[in-house]
C-alpha positions in Angstrom: -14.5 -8.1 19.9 -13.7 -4.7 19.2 -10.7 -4.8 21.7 -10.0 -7.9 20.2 -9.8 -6.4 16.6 -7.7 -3.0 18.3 -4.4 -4.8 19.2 -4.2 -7.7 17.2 -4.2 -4.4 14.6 -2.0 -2.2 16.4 0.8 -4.9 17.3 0.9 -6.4 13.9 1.5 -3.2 12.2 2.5 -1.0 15.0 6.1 -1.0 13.7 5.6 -1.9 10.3 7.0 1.3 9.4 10.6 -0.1 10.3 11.0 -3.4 8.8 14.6 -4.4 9.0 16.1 -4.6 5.2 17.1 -7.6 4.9 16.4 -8.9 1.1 19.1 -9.7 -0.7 18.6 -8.4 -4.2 21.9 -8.1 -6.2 23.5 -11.0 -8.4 26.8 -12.4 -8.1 28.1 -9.7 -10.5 28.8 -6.4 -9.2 27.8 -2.8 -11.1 30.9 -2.5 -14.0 33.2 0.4 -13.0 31.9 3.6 -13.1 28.8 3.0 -14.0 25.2 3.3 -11.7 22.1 1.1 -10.9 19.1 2.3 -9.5 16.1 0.9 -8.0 13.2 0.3 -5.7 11.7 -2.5 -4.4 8.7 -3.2 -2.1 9.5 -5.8 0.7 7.9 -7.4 3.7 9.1 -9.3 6.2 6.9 -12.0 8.1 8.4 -13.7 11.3 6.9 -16.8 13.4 8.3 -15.5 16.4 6.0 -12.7 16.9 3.1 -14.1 15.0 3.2 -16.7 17.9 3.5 -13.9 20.7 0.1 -12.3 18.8 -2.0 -15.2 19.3 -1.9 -14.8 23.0 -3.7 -10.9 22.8 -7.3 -12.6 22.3 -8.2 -12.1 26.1 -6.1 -9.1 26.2 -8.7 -6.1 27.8 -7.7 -2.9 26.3 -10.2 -0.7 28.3 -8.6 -2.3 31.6 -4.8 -0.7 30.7 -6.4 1.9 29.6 -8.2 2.9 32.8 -5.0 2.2 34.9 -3.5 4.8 33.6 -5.0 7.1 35.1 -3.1 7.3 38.3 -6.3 8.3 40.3 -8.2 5.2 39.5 -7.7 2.6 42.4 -8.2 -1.0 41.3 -8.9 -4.4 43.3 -6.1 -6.8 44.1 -8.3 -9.1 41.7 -8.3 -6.0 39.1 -4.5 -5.3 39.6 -3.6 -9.1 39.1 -5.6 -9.2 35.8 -3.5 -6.0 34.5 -0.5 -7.8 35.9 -0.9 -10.7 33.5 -1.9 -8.3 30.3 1.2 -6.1 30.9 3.1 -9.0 30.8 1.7 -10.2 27.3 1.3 -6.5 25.9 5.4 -6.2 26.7 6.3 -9.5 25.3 4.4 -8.8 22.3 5.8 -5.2 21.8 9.7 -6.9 22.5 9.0 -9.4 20.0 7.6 -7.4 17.0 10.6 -5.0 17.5 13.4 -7.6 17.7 12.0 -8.7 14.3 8.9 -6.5 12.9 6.2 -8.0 10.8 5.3 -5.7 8.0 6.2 -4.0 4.8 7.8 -1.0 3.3 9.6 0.5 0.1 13.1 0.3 -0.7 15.1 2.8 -2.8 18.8 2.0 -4.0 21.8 3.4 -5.8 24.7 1.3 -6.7 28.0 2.7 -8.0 30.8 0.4 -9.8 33.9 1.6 -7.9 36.5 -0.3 -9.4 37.4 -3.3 -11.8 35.1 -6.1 -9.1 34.1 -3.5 -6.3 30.6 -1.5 -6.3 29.1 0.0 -3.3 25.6 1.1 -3.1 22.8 3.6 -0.4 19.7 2.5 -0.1 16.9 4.4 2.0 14.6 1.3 3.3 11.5 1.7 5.6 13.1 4.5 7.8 16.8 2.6 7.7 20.3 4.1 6.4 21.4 0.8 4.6 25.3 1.1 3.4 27.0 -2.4 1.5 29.9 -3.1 -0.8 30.5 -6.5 -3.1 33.4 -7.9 -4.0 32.9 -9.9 -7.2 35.6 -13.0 -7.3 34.3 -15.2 -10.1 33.3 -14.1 -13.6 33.7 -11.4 -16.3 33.4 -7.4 -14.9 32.2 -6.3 -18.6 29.3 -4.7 -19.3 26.4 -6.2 -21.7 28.5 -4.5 -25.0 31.7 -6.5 -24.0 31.2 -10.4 -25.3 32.0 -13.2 -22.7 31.6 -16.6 -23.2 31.7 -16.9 -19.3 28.1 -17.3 -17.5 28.3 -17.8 -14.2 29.4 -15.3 -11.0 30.2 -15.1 -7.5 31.0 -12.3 -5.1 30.7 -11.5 -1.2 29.6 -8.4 0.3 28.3 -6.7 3.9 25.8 -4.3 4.1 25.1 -2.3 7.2 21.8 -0.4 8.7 20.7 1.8 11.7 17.5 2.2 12.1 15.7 3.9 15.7 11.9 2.0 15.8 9.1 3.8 17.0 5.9 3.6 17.6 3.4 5.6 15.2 1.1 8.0 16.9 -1.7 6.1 16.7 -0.7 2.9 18.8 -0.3 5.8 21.7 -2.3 3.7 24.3 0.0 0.9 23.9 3.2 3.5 24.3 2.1 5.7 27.1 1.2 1.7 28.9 5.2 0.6 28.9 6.8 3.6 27.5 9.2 1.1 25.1 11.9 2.8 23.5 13.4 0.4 20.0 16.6 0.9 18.2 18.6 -1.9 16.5 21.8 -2.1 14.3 22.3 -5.0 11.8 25.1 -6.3 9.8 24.7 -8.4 6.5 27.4 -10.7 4.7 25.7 -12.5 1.7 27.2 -15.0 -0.4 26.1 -14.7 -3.7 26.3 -17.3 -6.9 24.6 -16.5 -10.0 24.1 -17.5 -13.8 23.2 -15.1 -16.6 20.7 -14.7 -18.9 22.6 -14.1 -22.4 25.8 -12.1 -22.4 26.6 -10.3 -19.1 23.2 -10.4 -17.8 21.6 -8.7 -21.1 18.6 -10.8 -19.9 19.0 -10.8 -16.6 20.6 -13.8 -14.1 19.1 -16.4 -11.8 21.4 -15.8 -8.2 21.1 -17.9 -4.8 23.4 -18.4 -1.9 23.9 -18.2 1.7 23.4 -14.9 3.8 24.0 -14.0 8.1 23.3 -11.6 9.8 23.6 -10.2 13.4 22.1 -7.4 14.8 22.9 -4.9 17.5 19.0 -4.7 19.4 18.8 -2.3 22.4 15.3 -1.5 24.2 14.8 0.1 27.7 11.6 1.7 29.9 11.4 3.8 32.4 10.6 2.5 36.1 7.0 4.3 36.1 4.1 4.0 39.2 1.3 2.6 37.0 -1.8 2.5 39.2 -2.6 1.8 42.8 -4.5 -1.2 44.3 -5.8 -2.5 47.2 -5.0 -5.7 49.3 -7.7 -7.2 50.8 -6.4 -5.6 54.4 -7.1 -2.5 53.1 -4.0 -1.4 52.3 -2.4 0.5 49.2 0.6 -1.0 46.7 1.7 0.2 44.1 2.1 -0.9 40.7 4.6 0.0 38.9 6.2 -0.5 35.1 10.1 -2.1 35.9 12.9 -0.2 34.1 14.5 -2.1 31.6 17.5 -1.5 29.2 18.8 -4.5 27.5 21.1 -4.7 24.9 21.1 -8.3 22.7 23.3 -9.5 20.4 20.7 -12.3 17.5 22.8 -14.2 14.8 20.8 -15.2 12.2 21.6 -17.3 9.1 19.8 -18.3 6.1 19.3 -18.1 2.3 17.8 -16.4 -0.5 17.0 -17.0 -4.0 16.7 -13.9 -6.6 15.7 -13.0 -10.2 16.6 -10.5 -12.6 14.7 -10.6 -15.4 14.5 -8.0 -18.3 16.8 -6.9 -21.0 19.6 -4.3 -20.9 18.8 -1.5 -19.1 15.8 -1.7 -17.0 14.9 -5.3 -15.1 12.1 -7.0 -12.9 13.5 -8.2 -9.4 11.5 -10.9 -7.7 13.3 -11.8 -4.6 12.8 -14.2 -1.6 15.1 -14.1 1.8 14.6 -16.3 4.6 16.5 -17.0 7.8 16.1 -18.6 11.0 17.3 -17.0 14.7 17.5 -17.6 18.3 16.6 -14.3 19.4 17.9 -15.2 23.2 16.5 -14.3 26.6 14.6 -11.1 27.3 13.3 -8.9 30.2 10.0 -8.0 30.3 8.4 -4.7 32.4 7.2 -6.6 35.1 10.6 -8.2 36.0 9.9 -11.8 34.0 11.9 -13.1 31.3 11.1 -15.0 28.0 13.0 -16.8 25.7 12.0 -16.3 21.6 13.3 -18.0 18.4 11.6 -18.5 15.0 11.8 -18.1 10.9 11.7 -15.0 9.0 10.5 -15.2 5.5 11.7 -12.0 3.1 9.7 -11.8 -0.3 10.3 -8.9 -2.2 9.3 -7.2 -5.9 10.6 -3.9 -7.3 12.3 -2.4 -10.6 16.2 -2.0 -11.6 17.4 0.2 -14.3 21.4 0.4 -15.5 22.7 3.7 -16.1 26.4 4.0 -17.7 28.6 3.5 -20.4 30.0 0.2 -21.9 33.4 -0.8 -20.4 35.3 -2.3 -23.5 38.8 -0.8 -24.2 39.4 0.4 -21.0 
């Protein structure tokens, strides 16, 4: 039980550190020019794909990898079979939760109103560089001082993020078993529709639309002698962790649905993302391949404040 307990532990939070940001928090109108938003939000990300992957670690005998990693230990062809068929699980659980981490993490943001429909923002999420820009194509540009009849908006943007996963230090024994080495890139395009609350958002909006996304993912190992066995002859083999380094283009598409609810200057943002993927064909360290696809659902919670100056007469 308590190896049991170990890795279903470790490989559903063992990169939950580096949860891809993908929640799509903004309405369809964009930060007025020259003027900032800040936040932070709190998001996790929860994806069938390796949730299904997990439920096959029940059987999975830690203290068995563990001992074959000594190099001096000498195991039964029975013995090297077993670690065989846990290696194979361990890697296609560790490929899995990378390609699309379960987890959460915190989210901090700055957005800047460039121009008359143009705002770009940073955000520092869970260990990622996140970089976007909106376009706003329907609706006023005002801010909440300059009176529009108008209430609804709509604008397009891409948001990009680089992010290198790793495991933390204390999911070791599962590192030093395949040595897996993570790092991913992702692109965002969001279409965005949304109707405010009073006069330019002075209560906030209601926003929904369409979002895809494709990401860049790249993992490799190193072609390592794991242990040695025996064959039932007597003799020696060797086994040994394949080398891998695969690089995989995933499309995703979805939708999301947002709120912004407040009243001027600082705002609640509950927010729900969700998309669906076929993740594609990947190698596993012992030389077999497996196929993954699946849903990821987004929720998200976190705080906005608006800092600037009205925009009327300019």
């Amino acid at each position: 039980m308590r190896n049991v307990i170990f890795w279903a532990s470790a490989l559903t939070f063992v990169l939950q550190s580096c949860v891809a940001p993908r929640s799509v928090l903004n309405s369809g109108k964009v930060t007025p020019k020259e003027n900032f938003a800040a936040g932070w939000q709190y998001a996790g990300n929860i994806s069938t794909a390796p949730l299904s992957k997990a439920t096959e670690l029940v059987n999975l005998n830690i203290d068995q990898i563990a001992a074959a990693q000594n190099m001096l230990d000498t195991l039964s062809q029975a013995d090297a079979e077993l670690l065989n068929q846990n290696l194979e699980i361990v890697g296609q659980a560790a490929i899995a939760y990378a390609a699309d981490p379960i987890g959460a993490g915190s989210q901090f943001y700055l957005r800047y109103g460039l121009i008359d429909r143009v705002d770009i923002g940073y955000k520092y999420a869970s260990g990622a560089h996140v970089f976007d820009a909106q376009y706003q194509f329907l609706g006023p540009v005002g801010n909440v001082e300059d009176i529009t009849d108008e209430r609804w908006y709509g604008s397009i943007g891409v948001q990009y993020a680089g992010q290198k996963v790793s495991i933390p230090a204390w999911a070791t024994p599962l590192q030093n078993a395949i040595n897996f080495d993570f790092s991913r890139r992702d692109v965002m395009v969001p279409l965005t529709f949304s109707y405010s609350f009073g006069n330019e958002e002075e209560y906030g909006s209601i926003a929904m639309g369409l979002v895809g996304n494709y990401t860049r993912f790249k993992y490799s190992t190193f072609n390592t002698d794991f242990a040695q066995y025996i064959n039932p002859d007597g003799s020696v083999n060797i086994l040994a962790i394949q080398a891998v380094d695969q690089k995989s283009d995933i499309f995703a598409y979805g939708g999301f649905v947002n709120l912004k609810l407040g009243y001027k200057y600082v705002y609640v943002l509950p927010a729900l993302s969700f998309y669906y993927q076929d993740y594609g064909q990947f190698q596993n360290v012992i030389g077999s391949s497996f196929h993954l696809k699946g849903w990821t659902f987004v929720p998200s919670i976190g705080l906005r404040a608006r800092i600037g100056k009205s925009t009327r007469n300019k």
